[in-house]
N, C-alpha and C positions, 0 to 999 in steps of 0.2 A: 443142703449140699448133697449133690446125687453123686455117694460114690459108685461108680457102675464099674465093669470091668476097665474100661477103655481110660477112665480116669486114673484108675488103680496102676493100670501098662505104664501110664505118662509119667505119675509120679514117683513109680520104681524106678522106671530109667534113670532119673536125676539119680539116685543111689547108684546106679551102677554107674554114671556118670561121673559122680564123687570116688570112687574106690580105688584111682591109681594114688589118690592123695596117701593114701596108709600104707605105702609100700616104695620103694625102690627096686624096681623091676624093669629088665629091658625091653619086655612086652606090655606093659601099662600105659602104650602108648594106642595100642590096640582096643584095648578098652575103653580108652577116651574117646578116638573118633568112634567106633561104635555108639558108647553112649550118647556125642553129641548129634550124632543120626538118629536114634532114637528122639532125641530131645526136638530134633527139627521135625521130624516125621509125626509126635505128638502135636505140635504147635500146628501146624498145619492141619491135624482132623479137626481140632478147635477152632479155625478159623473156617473152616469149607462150611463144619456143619453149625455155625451160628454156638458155640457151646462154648463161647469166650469167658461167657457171663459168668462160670465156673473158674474165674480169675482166683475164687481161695484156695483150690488145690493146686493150680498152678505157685501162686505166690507162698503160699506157707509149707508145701511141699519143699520147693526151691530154697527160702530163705532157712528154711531148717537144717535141711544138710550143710550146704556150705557152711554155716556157721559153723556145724560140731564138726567137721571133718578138715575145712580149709582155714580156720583163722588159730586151730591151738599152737601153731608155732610163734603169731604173734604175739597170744595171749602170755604164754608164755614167759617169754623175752618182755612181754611189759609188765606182767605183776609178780611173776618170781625170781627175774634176774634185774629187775628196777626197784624202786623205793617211791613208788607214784599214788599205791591205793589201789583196792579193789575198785569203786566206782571211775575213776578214771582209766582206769584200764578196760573195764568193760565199754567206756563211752567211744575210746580211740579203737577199739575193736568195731563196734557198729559204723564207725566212720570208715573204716575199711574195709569192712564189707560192702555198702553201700561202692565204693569204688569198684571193689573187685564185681559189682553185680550189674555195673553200665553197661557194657557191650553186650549184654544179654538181654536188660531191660528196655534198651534202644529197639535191639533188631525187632524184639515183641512189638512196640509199639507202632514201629514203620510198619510191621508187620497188618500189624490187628486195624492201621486207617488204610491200606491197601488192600483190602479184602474181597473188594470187589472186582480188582483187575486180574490178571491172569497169572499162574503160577510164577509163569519166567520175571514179570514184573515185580512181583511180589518179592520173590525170591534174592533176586538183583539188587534190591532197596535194600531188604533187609542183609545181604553182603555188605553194602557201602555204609550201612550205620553200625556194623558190628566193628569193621575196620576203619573208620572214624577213628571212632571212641578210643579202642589201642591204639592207634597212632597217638593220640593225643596223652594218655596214658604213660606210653612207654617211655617217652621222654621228662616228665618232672618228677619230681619226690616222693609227689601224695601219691603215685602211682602204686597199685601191689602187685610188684614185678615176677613174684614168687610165684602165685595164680596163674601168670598169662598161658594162654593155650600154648604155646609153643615149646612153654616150659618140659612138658611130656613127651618132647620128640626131637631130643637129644641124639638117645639109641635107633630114632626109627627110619625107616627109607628117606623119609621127607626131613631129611640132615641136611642133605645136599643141597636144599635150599637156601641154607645158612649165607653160605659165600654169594651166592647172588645177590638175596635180595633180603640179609638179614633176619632175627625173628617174627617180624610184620610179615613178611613174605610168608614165612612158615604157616603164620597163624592162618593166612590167605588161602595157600594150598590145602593147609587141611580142614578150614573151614569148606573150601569148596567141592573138597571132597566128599563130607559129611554133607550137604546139600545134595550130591550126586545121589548117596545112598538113600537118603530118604524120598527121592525121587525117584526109584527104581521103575526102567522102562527101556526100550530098545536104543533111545538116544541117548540118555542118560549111557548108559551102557558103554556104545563106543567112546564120546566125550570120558571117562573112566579110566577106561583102556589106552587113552591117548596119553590122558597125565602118566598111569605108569610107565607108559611106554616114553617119556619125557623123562620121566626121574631114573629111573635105568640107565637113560643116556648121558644125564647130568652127573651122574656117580662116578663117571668115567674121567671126569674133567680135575686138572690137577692145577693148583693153580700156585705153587710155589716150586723154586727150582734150588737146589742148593747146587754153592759153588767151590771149587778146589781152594780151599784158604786154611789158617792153623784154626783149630777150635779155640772159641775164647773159654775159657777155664774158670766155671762160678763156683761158688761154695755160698752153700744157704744156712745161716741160722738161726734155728727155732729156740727161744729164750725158752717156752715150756712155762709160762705164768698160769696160774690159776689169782681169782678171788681172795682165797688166803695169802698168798705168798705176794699182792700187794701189800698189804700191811707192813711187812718188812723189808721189803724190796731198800729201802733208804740205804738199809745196811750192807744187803746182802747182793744187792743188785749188779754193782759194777762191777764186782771183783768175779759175778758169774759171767757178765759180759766179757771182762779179760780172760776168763777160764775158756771159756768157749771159742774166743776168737786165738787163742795160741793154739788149737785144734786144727785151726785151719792150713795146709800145706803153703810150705814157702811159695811155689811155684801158680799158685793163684791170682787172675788175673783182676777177677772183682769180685769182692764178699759185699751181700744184701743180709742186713738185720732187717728186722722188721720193724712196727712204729712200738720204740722199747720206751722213748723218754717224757714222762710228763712235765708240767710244766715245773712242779714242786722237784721233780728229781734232777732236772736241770741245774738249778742253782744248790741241789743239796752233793754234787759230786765233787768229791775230795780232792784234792790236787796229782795228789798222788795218782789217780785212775789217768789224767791228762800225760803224766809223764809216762806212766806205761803204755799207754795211748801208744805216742810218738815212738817210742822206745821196738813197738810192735813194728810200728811202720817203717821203722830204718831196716830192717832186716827184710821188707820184702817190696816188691814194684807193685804194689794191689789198690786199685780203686775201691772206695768204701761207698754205699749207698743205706742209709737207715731214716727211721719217722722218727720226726720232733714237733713240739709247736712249737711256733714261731711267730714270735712279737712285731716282726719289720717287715711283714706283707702289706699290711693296711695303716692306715690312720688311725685306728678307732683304738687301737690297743686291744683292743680283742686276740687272743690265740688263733692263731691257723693250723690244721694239721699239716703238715705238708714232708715231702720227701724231700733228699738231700744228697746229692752226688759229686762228693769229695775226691779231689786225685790226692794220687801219695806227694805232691810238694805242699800242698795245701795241708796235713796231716803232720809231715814234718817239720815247717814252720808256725804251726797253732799258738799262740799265745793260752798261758794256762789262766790270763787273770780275764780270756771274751766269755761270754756264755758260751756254751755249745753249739747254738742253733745261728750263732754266727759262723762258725768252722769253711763254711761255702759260702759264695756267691749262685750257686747252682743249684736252685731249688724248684721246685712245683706244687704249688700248693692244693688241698682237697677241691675239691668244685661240685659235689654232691654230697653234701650233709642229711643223717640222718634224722628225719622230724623227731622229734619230743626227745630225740639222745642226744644231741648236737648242735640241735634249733627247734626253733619254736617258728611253726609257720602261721605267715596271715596271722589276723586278727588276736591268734595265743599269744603274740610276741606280748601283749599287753599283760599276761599272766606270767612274768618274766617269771617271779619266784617260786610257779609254782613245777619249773621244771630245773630243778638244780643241776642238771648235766648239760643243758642247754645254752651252752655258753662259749661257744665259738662263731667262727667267721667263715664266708666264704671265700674263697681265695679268688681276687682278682687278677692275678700273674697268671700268662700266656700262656698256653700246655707248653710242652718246649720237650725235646726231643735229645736223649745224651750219647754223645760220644766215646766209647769206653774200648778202644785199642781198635776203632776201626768199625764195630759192630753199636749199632743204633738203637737204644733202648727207651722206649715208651713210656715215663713211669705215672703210674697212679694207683688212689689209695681207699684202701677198702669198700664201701657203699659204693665209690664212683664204677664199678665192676658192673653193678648193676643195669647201668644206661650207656648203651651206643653210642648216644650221641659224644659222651664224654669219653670214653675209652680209643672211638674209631677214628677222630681228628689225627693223629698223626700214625695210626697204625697202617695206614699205605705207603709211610717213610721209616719205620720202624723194623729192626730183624727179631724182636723182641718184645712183649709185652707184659709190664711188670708192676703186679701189685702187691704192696708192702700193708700191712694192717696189725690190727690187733683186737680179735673177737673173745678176747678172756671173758668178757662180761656175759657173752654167750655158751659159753664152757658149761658143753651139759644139756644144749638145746639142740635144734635142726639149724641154729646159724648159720655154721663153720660147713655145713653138709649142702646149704643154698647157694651161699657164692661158691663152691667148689661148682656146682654147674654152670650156674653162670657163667664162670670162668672159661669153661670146655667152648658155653657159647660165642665168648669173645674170641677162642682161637679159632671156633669154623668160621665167622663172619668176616673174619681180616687174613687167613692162612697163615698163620705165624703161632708159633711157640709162645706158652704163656708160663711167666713164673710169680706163684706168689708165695709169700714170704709173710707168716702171721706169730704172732707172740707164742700164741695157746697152739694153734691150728689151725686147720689144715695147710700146711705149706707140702708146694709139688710144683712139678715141672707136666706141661700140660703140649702134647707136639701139635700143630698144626691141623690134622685130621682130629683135635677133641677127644685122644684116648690121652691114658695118665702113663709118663712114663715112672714118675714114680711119686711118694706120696709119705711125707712124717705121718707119724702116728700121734694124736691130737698129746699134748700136756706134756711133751715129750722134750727135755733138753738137750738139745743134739744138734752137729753137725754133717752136712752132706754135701759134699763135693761131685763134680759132674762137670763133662765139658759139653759147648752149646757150639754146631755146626752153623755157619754161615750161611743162610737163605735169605731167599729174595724172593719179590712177588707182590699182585697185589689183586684184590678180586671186585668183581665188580657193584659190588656193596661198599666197601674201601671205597672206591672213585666217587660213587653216585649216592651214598648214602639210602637215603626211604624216598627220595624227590621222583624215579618214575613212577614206584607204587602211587605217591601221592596224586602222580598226574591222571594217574589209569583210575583211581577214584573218583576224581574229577569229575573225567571225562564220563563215567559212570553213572555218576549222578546227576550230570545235563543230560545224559540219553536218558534216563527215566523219569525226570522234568518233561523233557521234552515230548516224550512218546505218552505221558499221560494228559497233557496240555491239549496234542491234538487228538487224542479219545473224546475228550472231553468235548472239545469243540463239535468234533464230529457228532456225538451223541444230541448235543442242542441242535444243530443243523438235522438230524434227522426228525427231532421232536417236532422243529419248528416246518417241516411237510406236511 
């Protein structure tokens, strides 16, 4: 292996390309497309001057960092806050990696059988395989949503992307951007200056309206569970839930717990806690939304997580001898489960026992959309934050979007600190106000433009009250989802079929003169 300087450039950038991962900074976005400028601008002397063959500093350079840099939050969360084993936890690591290393591995390879066509071809393929592969990504499970490029450009210009054309778009622009740089040249140049001159004028575009109506009146609260304090939660549980919710002001239009009830605590609640239940509820007009699983989603008798959006006659009329998770007819159950916590995907379902948390369902019931004094609320529950597709179904009928969880089991990791961006991400992609609501943490209220208007402190037992302004609006990501990106892909990749088809031809036809 010839380490020579130029190989040495290519594989330092990857380092500098991995380094917003160790940080929380509102400029770490800058460093990434830098770094993946570099990253394309190495790939590229490797490919001009025949110096592919030097695939082991490419590949063990590459596969090195990411590992130590990008997978310890999962490691993490699978062998110090699970009960799964060190080798299984290393194995669904490398399984993850491998995911999170597609849209890199692809654009390479498009890359490296086009070598002989011309830059802009070259370059254009390896776009449409980089953005494939996230697409395909972003929407299922195995996905590692936490990586994607877009993840880093929360705080940066290319925000304003968001509402149009979602995180894919993002990844889009700033992929095309990093293209540009490592392309440095007079066309390059203006094509540059045009996109920013495009996101300047996108920054300006507002796309929710609030309207003259009474605020509705929420109160959030954070139960504050850790690891320990299940263990005795049996005991101690309800009588914190009733401690908490008498906190809450008379004049509250709707209190959100979070997902507080497992399936053992369901049937282990006193009677006593149902009549103070009701007893709460005769003294004020308040709609209640909280998590429970739920036995009567499916046939299978499997548990559901799901949410639960109770009015005050339905709270006042309760029978104290139904389960809980009967109390409504108004529920939505999870629809994105997490692998190896939740479920077992593909072909592990056959190792059922060897994931003991893996023991739920997916919910087959209609996202559904609640009415709570007029204003329209979205709900869904924890992991589902992480996918579009799941989140964005009715948040162009929604004034509100609301997710209830409970990351105790993460208590202590970067979990609670992941979906809080995500979450930012789900209010620039739909313009709407986001509130979630978790056991442990983070619960906050998240406005529309993705800043935080305010935010629990994680482990924290408390109540916060706030009122929520009437908006409306909806953006054009809401309407269209990823289906133009998808089409502009397309189209994409039949023009560069198509334009190397007839090189091709050409080339034989000249041969054969």
């Amino acid at each position: 292996m010839n380490f020579d300087k130029n190989n040495i450039i290519f594989s330092s950038s990857l380092i500098f390309f991995t380094i917003p991962l160790w940080w929380d900074d509102h400029f770490s976005w800058v460093f990434n497309i830098i770094g993946l400028a570099i990253f394309l601008s190495g790939s590229e002397y490797f490919l001009r001057n025949k110096l592919f063959k030097n695939y082991s500093v490419f590949s063990v350079s590459f596969f090195v960092v990411w590992v130590l840099l990008s997978t310890y939050y999962l490691f993490e969360t699978l062998y110090i806050n699970t009960d799964i084993g060190l080798p299984l936890s290393v194995f669904l690591v490398g399984i993850a990696n491998v995911l999170m290393l597609l849209p890199y591995i692809f654009m390479v390879i498009v890359s490296y059988h086009l070598r002989k066509y011309s830059t802009y071809i070259r370059l254009t393929a390896a776009f449409s395989a980089w953005m494939t592969i996230d697409l395909l990504t972003q929407n299922y499970n195995y996905s590692l949503s936490t990586l994607k490029l877009n993840y880093f450009h929360i705080d940066s210009p290319f925000s304003v992307y968001f509402p149009i054309g979602g995180g894919l778009l993002v990844s889009a622009i700033v992929l095309f951007t990093a293209m540009l740089l490592a392309n440095f040249n007079r066309y390059t140049i203006s094509v540059l200056v045009m996109v920013i001159f495009i996101t300047l004028l996108a920054n300006d575009r507002n796309y929710t309206e609030y309207q003259k109506k009474d605020p509705l009146k929420v109160s959030v609260v954070q139960t504050g569970e850790n690891l320990n304090s299940i263990k005795t939660r049996d005991i101690e549980f309800p009588n914190n839930i009733l401690s908490l919710l008498n906190q809450v002001p008379l004049d509250t239009d709707l209190v959100v717990l979070p997902e507080v009830l497992s399936n053992q605590i369901i049937y282990n609640f006193p009677k006593s806690f149902f009549i103070r239940l009701r007893e709460w509820s005769m003294e004020r007009d308040s709609y209640l939304i909280f998590g429970a699983f739920n036995n009567s989603d499916n046939e299978t008798g499997i548990p559901v997580v799901s949410a639960f959006y109770v009015t005050p006659e339905e709270l006042r009329t309760f029978s104290d001898d139904e389960p809980l998770w009967r109390l409504s007819n108004y529920y939505y159950g999870k629809q994105a489960l997490i692998p190896f916590a939740e479920t077992s995907p593909g072909i592990l379902k056959h190792f059922y026992n060897t994931f003991d948390n893996s023991s739920l369902s997916k919910s087959y019931f209609k996202h559904t959309v609640w009415d709570v004094k007029g204003y329209l609320v979205s709900p869904s529950i924890c992991y589902d934050f992480y996918f579009p597709n799941v989140v964005n179904k009715n948040g162009i009928e929604s004034n509100l979007l609301l997710n209830i969880g409970s990351q105790t089991w993460l208590a202590g990791t970067q979990g609670p600190g992941v979906l809080h961006n995500f979450s930012r991400v789900r209010a620039l992609e739909n313009a709407s106000p986001v509130l979630r609501v978790d056991t442990f943490g983070i619960s906050e209220l998240i406005d529309e433009k993705g800043r935080v208007i305010f935010q629990l402190p994680e482990g924290k037992s408390m109540v916060r009250s706030f009122e929520l302004q009437y908006a409306t609006g909806a953006t054009p990501y809401a309407r269209y989802s990823d289906y133009p990106l998808i089409a502009l892909l397309i189209a994409n990749a039949i023009g560069v079929l198509f334009y190397s088809s007839v090189k091709g031809s050409v080339a034989k036809l000249v041969e054969g003169r």
